[in-house]
N, C-alpha and C positions, 0 to 999 in steps of 0.2 A: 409628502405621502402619495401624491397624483404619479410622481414620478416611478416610486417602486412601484403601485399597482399597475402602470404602465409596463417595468420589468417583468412582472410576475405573468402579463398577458404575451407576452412574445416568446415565452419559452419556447422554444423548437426543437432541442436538444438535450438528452441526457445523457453525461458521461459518467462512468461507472471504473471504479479500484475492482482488481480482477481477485485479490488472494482474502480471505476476511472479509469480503463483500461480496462476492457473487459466491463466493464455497467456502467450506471449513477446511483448514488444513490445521488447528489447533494443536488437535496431539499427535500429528506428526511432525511438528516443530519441537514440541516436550520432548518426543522420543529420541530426534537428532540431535535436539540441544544434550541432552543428558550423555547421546555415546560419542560426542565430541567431545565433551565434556571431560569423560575417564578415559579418552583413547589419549589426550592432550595429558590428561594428567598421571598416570600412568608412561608416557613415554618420555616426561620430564624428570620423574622417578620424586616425584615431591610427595613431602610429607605434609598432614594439616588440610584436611578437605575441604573445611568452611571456610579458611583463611583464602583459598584457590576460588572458592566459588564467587564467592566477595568482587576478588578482584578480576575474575572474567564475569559475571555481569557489569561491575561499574565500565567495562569496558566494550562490552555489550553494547549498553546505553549509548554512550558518546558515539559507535557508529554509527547506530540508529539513527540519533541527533543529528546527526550531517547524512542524513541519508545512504550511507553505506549499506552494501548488500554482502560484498566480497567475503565471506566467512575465511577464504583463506589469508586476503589480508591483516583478518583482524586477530585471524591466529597467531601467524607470524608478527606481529606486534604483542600480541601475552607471550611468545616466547621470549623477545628484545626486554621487555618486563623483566624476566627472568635470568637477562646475561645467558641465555642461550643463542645458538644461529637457528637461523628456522629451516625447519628442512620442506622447502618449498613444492618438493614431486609430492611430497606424504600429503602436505597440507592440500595439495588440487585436488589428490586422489581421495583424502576426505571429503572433501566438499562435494563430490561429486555425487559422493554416498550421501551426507547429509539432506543436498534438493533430491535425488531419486527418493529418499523416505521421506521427504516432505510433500515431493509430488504422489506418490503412491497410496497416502492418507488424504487425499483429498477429494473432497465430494459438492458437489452444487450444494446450497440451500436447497430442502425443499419446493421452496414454491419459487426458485428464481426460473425455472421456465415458463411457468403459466404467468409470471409476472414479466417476463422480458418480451413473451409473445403480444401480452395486451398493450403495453407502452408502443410496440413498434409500430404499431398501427396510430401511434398520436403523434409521434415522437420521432427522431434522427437518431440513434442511439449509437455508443463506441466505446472502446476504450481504451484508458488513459493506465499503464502501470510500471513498473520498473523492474529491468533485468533483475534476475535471482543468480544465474548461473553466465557469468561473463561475457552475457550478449550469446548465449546460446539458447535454437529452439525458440520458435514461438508458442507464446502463452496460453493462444488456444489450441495448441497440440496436446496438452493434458487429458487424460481418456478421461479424465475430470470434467472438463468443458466443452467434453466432444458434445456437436449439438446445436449447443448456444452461437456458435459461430456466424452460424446465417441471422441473428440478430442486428449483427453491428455492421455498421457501415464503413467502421476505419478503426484501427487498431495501434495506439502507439505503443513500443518502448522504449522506456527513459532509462538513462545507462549505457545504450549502444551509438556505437558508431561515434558522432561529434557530440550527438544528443545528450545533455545533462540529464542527471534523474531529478522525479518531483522531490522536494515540492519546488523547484526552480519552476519557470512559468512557460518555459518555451514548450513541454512535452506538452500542457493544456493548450497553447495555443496556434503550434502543430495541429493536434485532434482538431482544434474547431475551421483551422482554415481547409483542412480535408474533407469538413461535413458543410463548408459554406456557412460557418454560424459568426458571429460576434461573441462574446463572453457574458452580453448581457441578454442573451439568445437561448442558455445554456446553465443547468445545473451540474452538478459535480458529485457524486455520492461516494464517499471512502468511509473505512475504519478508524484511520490514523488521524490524531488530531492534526499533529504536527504537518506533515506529509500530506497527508489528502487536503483535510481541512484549510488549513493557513495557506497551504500552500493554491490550491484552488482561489480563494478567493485574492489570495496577492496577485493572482493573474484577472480579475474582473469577474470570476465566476460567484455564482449564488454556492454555495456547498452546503453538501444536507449531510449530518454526520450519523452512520449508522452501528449502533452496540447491537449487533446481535443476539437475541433472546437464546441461543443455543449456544452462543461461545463465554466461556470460562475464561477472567482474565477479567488481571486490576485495568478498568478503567481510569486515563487520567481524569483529576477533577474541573479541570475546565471548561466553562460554560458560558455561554454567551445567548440571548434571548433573539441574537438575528439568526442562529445557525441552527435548522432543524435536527431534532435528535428523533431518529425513529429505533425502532428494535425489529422491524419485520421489513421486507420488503416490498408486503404488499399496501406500506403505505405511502408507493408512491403513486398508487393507482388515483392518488386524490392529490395529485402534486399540487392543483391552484390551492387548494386550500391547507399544505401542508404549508408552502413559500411564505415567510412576513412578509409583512405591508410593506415595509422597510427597503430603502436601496441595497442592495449586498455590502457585509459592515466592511470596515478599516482592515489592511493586509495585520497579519500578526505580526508583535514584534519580531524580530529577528535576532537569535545568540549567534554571535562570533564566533566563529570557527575555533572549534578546540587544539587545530595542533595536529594531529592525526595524521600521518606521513605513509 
């Protein structure tokens, strides 16, 4: 027990998931998932909606699961589903449309300024996220998070260049050797259980995992009593006492890769 309140006293660092963590881009995910959705199906000329939707979410899912971001690959694979070729310009040029309407819906939380200003002042703060659009554009170029910028000290993303994306460990620990931290130096705060969460602390980070009290959306039910669960973000203005006692727990198991090509 000596030992994690010893962790808990040398935190120096917060590293922060940029998209469902510092802003909402919810429903304009809804809105591009849905016109991909009939632009895909519609130009397959398929009969049977719910039978189609069925199978591009389960397909959905398992990118997710491996950290996939590339919407046009994952199209071009529900085509291959289908015994069709993929018509790979259409598919970029959706995609392109899809993150533009997902960038375009997107807004800070509320209070994540008056909360990143007061951290900075305790705190080394950065952040850690993963390309959306094929390693194009940086993520605080969003007129989203214009602003916030001057908060953070370092900026990764995972996905570009040799860089894997999270939750592999190298993008967390890239961030901390750019901020001068250790990983037991360092919190982690995401959305995503799998991705932020698992994946943060397989790297040696403490991870605090945040359900936002404004975003709509199944929660996985996973829990664990070492990994903070907040809903707002001003509770991390009380991080010693938000951190257990506890050393940061065991990495998550890990599923084998599904195949996905």
């Amino acid at each position: 027990m000596g030992e994690g309140l010893a962790a808990r006293a040398m935190v120096r660092g917060i590293l922060f998931d940029l998209v469902q963590t510092l802003g909402d881009a919810a429903e304009g995910f809804r809105a591009a998932e849905r016109q991909a959705q009939e632009s895909i199906y519609a130009h397959l000329g398929l009969e049977g909606w719910e039978d189609f939707l069925l199978r591009y979410r389960s397909l959905r899912r398992a990118f997710h699961d491996q950290a996939g971001y590339s919407r046009a690959e994952m199209w071009a694979w529900l085509y291959g589903q289908y015994g069709a070729a993929a018509p790979l310009r259409r598919l970029r040029r959706w995609e392109e449309r899809y993150w533009r309407r997902v960038e375009e819906a997107m807004a800070p939380f509320p209070e994540a300024g008056e909360v990143l200003e007061a951290l900075a002042s305790r705190y080394r703060l950065a952040v850690v996220t993963n390309s959306r659009r094929r390693g194009k554009g940086h993520p605080l170029a969003f007129a989203a998070f214009c602003g916030l910028e001057r908060y953070f000290q370092a900026v990764v993303v995972g996905g570009t260049g040799d860089l894997p994306a999270k939750p592999a460990a190298e993008p967390f620990l890239l961030c901390l050797r750019r901020l001068g931290l250790s990983a037991a130096e360092a919190v982690y705060v995401g959305d995503d259980w799998q991705i932020d969460v698992c994946g943060a602390r397989a790297a040696g980070l403490q991870p605090v995992w945040l359900k936002h009290y404004s975003v709509s959306r199944s929660w996985p039910r996973e829990e664990d009593a070492r990994v903070p669960v907040i809903t707002t973000l001003r509770a991390l203005l009380d991080l010693e006492g938000l951190l257990p006692a506890a050393s940061p727990p065991p990495p998550c198991p890990v599923d084998p890769p599904l195949g996905l090509e």
